[in-house]
C-alpha positions in Angstrom: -66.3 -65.9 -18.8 -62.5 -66.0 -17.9 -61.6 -63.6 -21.5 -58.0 -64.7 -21.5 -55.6 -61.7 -22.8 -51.5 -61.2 -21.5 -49.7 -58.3 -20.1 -48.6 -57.2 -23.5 -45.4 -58.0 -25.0 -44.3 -61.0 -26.5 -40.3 -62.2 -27.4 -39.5 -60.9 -30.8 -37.7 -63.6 -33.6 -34.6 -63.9 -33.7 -34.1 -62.6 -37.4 -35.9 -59.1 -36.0 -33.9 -58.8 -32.8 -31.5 -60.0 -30.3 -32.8 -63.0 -28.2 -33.4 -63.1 -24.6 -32.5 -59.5 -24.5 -34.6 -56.6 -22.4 -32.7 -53.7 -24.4 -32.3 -56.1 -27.8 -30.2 -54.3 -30.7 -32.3 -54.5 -34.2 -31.1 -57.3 -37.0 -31.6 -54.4 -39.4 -31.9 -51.0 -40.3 -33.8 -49.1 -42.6 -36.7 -50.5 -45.1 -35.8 -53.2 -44.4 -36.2 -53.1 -40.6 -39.8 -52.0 -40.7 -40.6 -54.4 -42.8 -39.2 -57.1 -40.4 -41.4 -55.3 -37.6 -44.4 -55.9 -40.0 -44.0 -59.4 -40.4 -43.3 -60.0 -36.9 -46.6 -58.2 -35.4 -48.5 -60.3 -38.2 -47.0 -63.6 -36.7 -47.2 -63.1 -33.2 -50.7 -62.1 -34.3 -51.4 -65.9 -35.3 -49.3 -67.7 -32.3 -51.5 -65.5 -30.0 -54.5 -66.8 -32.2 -53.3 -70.2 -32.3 -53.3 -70.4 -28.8 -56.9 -69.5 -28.5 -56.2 -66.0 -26.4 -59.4 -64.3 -26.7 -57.9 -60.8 -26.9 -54.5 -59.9 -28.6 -51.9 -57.2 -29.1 -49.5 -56.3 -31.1 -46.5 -58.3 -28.7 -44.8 -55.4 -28.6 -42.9 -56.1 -31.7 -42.0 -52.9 -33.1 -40.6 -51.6 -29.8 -37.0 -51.9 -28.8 -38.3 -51.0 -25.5 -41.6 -50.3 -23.6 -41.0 -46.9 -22.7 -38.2 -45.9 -25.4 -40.8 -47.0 -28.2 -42.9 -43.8 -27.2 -40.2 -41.3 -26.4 -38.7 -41.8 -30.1 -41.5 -40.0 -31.4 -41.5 -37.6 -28.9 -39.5 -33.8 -29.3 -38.0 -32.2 -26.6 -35.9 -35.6 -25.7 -32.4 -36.2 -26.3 -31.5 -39.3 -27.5 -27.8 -38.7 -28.6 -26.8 -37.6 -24.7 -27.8 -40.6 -22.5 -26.9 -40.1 -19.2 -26.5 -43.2 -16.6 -29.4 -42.9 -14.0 -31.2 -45.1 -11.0 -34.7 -46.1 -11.6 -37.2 -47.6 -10.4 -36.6 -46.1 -6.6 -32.8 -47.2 -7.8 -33.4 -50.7 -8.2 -31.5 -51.0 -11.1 -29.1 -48.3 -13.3 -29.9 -47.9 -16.8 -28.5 -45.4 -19.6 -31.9 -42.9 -20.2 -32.6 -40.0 -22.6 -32.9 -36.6 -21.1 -35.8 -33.8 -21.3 -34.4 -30.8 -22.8 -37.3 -28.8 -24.1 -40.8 -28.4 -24.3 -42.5 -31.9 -24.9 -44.4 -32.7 -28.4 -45.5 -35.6 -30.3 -43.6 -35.8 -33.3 -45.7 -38.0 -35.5 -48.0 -40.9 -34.4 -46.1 -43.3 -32.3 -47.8 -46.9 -33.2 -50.4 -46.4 -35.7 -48.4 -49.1 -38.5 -48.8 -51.6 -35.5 -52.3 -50.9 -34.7 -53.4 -50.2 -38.4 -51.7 -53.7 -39.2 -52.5 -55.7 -36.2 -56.6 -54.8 -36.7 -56.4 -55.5 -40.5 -55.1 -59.3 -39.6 -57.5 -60.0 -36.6 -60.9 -60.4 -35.9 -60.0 -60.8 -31.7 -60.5 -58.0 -29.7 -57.3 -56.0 -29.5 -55.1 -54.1 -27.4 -52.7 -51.8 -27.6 -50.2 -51.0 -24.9 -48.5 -47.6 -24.1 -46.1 -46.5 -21.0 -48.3 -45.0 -18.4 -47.0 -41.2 -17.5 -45.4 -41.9 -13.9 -43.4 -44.6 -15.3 -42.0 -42.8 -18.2 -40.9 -39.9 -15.9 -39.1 -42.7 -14.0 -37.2 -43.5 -17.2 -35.7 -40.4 -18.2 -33.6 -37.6 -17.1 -35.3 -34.0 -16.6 -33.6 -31.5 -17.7 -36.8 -29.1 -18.1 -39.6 -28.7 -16.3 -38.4 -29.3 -13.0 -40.9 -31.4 -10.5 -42.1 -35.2 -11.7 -45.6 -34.4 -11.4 -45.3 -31.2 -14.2 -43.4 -33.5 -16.2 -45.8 -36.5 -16.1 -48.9 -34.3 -16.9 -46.5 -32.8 -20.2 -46.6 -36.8 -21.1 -49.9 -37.4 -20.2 -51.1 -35.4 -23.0 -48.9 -36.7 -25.3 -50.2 -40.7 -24.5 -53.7 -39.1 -24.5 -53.4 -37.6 -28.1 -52.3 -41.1 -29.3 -54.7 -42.8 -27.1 -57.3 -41.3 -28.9 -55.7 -42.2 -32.2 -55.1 -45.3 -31.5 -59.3 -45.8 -30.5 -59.8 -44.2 -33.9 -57.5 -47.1 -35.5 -60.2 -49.5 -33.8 -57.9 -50.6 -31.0 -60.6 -52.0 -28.0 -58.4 -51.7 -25.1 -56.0 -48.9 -24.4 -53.5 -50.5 -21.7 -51.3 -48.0 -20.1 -48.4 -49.8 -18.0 -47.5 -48.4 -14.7 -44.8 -50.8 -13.0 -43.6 -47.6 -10.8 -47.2 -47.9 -8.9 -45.9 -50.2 -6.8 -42.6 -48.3 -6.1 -43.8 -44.8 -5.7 -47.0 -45.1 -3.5 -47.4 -41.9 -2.1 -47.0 -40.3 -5.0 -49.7 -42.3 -6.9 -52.1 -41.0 -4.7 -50.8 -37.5 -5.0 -50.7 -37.4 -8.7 -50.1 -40.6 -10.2 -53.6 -41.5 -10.8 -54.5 -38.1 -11.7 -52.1 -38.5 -14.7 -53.2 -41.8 -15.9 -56.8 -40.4 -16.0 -55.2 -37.4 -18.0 -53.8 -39.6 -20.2 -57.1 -41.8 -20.8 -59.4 -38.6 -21.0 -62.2 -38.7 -23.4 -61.6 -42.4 -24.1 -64.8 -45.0 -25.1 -63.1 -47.8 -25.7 -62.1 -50.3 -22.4 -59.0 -48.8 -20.2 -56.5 -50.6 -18.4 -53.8 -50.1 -16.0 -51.0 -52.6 -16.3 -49.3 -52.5 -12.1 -46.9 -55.6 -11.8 -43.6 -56.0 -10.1 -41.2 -56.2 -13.2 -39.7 -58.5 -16.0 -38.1 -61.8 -14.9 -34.9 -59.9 -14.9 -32.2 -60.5 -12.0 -32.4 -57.1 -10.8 -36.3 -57.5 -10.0 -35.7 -61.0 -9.0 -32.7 -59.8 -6.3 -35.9 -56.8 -5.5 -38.5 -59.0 -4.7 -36.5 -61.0 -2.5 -36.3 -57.9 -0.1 -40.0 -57.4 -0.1 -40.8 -60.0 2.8 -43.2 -63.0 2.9 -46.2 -60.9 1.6 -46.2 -58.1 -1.0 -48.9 -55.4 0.1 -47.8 -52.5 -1.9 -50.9 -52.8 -4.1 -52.6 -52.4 -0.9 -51.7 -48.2 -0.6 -53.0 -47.4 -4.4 -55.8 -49.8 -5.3 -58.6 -48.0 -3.2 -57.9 -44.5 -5.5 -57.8 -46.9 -8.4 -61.1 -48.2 -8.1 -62.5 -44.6 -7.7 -61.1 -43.8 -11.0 -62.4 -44.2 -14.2 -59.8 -46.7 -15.3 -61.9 -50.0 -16.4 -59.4 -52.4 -16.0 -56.3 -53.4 -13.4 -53.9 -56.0 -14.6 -51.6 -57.7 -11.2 -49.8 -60.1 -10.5 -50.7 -63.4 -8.6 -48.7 -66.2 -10.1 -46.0 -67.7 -7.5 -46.1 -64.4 -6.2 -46.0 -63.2 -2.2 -49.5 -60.9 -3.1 -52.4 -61.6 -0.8 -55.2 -62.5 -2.8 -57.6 -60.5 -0.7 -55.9 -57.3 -1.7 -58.4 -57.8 -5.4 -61.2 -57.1 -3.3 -60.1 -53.4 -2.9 -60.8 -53.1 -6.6 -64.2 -52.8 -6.4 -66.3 -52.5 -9.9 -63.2 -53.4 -11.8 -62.5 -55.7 -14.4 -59.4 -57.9 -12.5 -56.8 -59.0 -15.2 -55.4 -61.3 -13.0 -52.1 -62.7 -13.2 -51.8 -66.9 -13.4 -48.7 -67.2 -15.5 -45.4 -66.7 -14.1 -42.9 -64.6 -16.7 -40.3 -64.7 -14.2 -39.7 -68.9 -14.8 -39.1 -71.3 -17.3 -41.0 -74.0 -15.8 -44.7 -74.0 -17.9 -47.6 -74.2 -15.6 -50.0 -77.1 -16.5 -53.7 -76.1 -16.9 -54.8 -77.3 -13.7 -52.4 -75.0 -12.1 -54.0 -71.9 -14.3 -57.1 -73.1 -13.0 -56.4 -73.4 -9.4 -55.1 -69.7 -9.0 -57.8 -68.7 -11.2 -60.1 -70.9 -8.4 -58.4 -68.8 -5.4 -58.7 -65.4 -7.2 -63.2 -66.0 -7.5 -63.0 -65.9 -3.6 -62.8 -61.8 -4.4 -63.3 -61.3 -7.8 -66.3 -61.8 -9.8 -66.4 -64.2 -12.3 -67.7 -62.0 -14.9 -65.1 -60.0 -14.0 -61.8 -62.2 -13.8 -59.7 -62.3 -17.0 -56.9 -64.2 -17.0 -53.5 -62.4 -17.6 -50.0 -63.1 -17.5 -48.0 -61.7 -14.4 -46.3 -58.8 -16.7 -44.6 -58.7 -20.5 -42.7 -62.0 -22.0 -40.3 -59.5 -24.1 -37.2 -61.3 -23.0 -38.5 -65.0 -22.7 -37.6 -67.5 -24.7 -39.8 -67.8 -27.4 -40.7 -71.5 -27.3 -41.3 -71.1 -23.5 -43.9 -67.9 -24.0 -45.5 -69.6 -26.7 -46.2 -72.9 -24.1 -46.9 -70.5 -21.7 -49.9 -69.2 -23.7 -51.2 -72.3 -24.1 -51.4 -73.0 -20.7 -53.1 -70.1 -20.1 -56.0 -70.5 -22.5 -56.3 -74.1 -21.2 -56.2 -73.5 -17.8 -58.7 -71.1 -18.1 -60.9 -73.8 -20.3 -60.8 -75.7 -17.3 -61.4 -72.9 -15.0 -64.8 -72.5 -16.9 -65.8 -76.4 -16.6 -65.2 -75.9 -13.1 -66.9 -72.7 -12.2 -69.2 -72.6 -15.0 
């Protein structure tokens, strides 16, 4: 009861990358880079371990970014001819790659982390991957035209390493989706049919990953204009829970979401959010506990997990490592008092 598991990403050391950084710039290039990659996926390993999280990822380690870490291996993206774009509904400007050409995988995208990360743990593990409608969001098309063509062209391309990825012995394929909540009409038009496109023929346990962004000022200054309650999850989880997706990972955590919106997920596995990425301050166990204690009022216990609000990429390290320790004891405690 209570599985505790986070969002995905974890900081990376300083000797692998710039601190406190969403975009970070590499300490190192080459060999020598990949080999700092290795030994950082191997050690967040351990701290996640350590902590006593019941499943693990890779943190995100080899990734300079969440949705960049895919594109690199992906032909028919330009890389050298960034152009300055809005995204997320234009929430925030950032400097994106542009479609070109016909889309193809290039290689595997994050077989060394999954190969690694299941030779150094015995914990269920999870692998994380950008979910199509989001990754349309982050680049410039210069190709095919309408978003939905273009997220289908990706789908495929997550689905073949989806299916790679279960073959490396990954148990839960998470694709993140933060755009859910900004584009709802299109999720029901063909949002969801592109995440179940990319998690086609898949056994292992699926996930959608639907938060309201990093701790970053731009999504702090967003959220601010969203009102006293937060309902956006309110327009796409109904055509969630008909789909085939297993699992939906929120957020809760000092957050304006009404807990009753959970119940629309109805046979799902709730990855619910009790740890706020978006402050410093480290919640004590009983506060864990307490929104774990509100969330049972409409999800089952047997299928409540306990999840941080979204990715700790640009935390501070110490902070995210206290932080998951919180979370595996509040959720101790959440078990001695709904056990």
């Amino acid at each position: 009861m209570f599985e505790t598991t986070i969002a995905g990403s974890l900081p990376k050391p300083f000797w692998l990358a710039e601190p406190g950084k969403l975009w970070p710039q590499w300490k190192a290039q080459g060999a020598e880079l990949e080999a700092a990659k290795r030994d950082a996926t191997v050690l967040v390993l351990k701290e996640q371990e350590d902590a006593g999280l019941d499943i693990v990822t890779d943190g995100e380690q080899s990734r300079q970014h969440f949705v960049h870490g895919f594109l690199e291996a992906v032909v028919g993206i330009d890389f050298d001819h960034k152009v300055k774009m809005g995204i997320r509904n234009n929430r925030y400007e950032a400097m994106v790659p542009q479609v070109t050409g016909a889309l193809r995988l290039r290689s595997r995208v994050h077989r060394m982390e999954a190969t690694l990360a299941r030779a150094h743990t015995k914990k269920k593990l999870k692998i994380t991957l950008p979910g199509p409608m989001t990754i349309v969001d982050t680049v410039a098309d210069r190709y095919y035209g309408d978003r939905r063509s273009l997220a289908m062209a990706f789908a495929d391309l997550l689905n073949d390493e989806a299916r790679a990825l279960q073959a490396d012995g990954v148990d839960v394929l998470q694709f993140d989706e933060p755009a859910f909540n900004v584009y709802p009409d299109e999720v029901n038009d063909w949002g969801i049919a592109a995440l179940e496109r990319a998690a086609e023929g898949l056994s292992c346990t699926t996930a959608v990953h639907i938060c309201y962004g990093y701790g970053i000022q731009a999504n702090l200054d967003w959220k601010k204009s969203l009102g006293d309650e937060w309902r956006q999850y309110e327009q796409i989880f109904p055509a969630l829970a008909k789909s085939s997706i297993k699992q939906v990972s929120l957020e809760c955590a000092n957050s304006h979401v009404p807990m009753e919106l959970m119940s629309l997920l109805v046979n799902k596995d709730v990855l619910v959010g009790v740890i706020d990425v978006a402050s410093d301050a480290i919640e004590t166990p009983e506060q864990v506990a307490d929104v774990i204690g509100k969330a049972l009022d409409f999800v089952p216990r047997q299928r409540l997990l306990p999840c941080t609000n979204c990715g700790m990429a640009p935390m501070n390290r110490e902070i995210a490592l206290r932080k998951l320790n919180a979370l595996v004891q509040g959720a101790a405690l959440a078990r001695t008092r709904h056990g």
